[in-house]
C-alpha positions as CSV (number, residue, x, y, z in Angstrom):
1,X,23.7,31.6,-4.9
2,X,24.5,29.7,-8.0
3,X,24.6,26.2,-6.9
4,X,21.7,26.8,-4.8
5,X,19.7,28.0,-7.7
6,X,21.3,24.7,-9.0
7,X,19.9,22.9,-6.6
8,X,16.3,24.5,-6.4
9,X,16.1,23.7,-10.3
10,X,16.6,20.0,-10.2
11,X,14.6,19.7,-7.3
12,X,11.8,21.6,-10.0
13,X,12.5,19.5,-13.0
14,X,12.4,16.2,-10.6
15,X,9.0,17.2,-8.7
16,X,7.6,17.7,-12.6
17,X,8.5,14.6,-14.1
18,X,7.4,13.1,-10.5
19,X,4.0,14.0,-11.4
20,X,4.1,13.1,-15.0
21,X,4.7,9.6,-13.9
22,X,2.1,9.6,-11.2
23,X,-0.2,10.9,-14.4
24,X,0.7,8.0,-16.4
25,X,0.2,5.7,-13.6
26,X,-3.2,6.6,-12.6
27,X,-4.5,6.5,-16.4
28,X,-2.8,2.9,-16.8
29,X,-4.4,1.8,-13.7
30,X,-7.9,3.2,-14.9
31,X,-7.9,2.1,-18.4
32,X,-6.7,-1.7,-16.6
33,X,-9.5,-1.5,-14.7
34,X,-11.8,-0.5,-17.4
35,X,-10.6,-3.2,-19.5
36,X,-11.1,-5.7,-16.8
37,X,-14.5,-4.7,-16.0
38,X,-15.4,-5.3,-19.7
39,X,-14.1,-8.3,-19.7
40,X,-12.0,-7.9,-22.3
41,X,-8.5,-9.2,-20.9
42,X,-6.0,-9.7,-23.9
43,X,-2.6,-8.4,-24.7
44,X,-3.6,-4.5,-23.9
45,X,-4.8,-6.1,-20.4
46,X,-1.6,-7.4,-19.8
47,X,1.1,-4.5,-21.2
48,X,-0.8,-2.5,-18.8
49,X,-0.2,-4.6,-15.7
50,X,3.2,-5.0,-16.9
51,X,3.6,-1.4,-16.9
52,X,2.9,-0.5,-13.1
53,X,6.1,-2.2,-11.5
54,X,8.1,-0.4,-14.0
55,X,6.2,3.0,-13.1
56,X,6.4,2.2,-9.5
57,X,10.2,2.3,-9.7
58,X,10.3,5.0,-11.4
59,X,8.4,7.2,-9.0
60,X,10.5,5.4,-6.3
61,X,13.6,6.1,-7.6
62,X,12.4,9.7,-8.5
63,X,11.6,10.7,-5.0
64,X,15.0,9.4,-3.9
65,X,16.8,11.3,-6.2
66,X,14.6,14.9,-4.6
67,X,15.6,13.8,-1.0
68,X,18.7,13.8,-1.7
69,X,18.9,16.9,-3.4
70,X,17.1,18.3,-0.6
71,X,19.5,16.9,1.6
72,X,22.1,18.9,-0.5
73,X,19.7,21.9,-0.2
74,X,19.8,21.5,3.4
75,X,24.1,21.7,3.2
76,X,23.7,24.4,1.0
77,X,22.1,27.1,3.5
């Protein structure tokens, strides 16, 4: 039962910080849009579009690392 509790608990930690990300993704994506609307494109504008790839592959690289622990999970029983 210990690796599977292993398991169970990284698949936790992973789905948490999944969300986190998501979070942080759809405030940067509303404040971009805010600031766009307003018309006020400058440097804020442009850290914020920035930002999106490198949250994008975070999330993507996030769920990869749960399917394979539920992959393992699936070994595991």
């Amino acid at each position: 039962m210990g690796k599977l509790d292993e398991v169970k608990s990284r698949i936790d930690w992973l789905k948490d910080l999944f969300k986190i990300l998501i979070t942080i993704m759809v405030a940067d994506i509303a404040g971009i849009a805010k600031l766009f609307m307003d018309d006020k494109i400058s440097l804020l504008f442009y850290l914020g579009v920035c930002l999106l790839p490198i949250l994008a592959i975070g999330c993507i690289v996030i769920s990869r690392k749960i399917e394979l622990h539920l992959s393992e999970l699936g070994e595991i029983e």
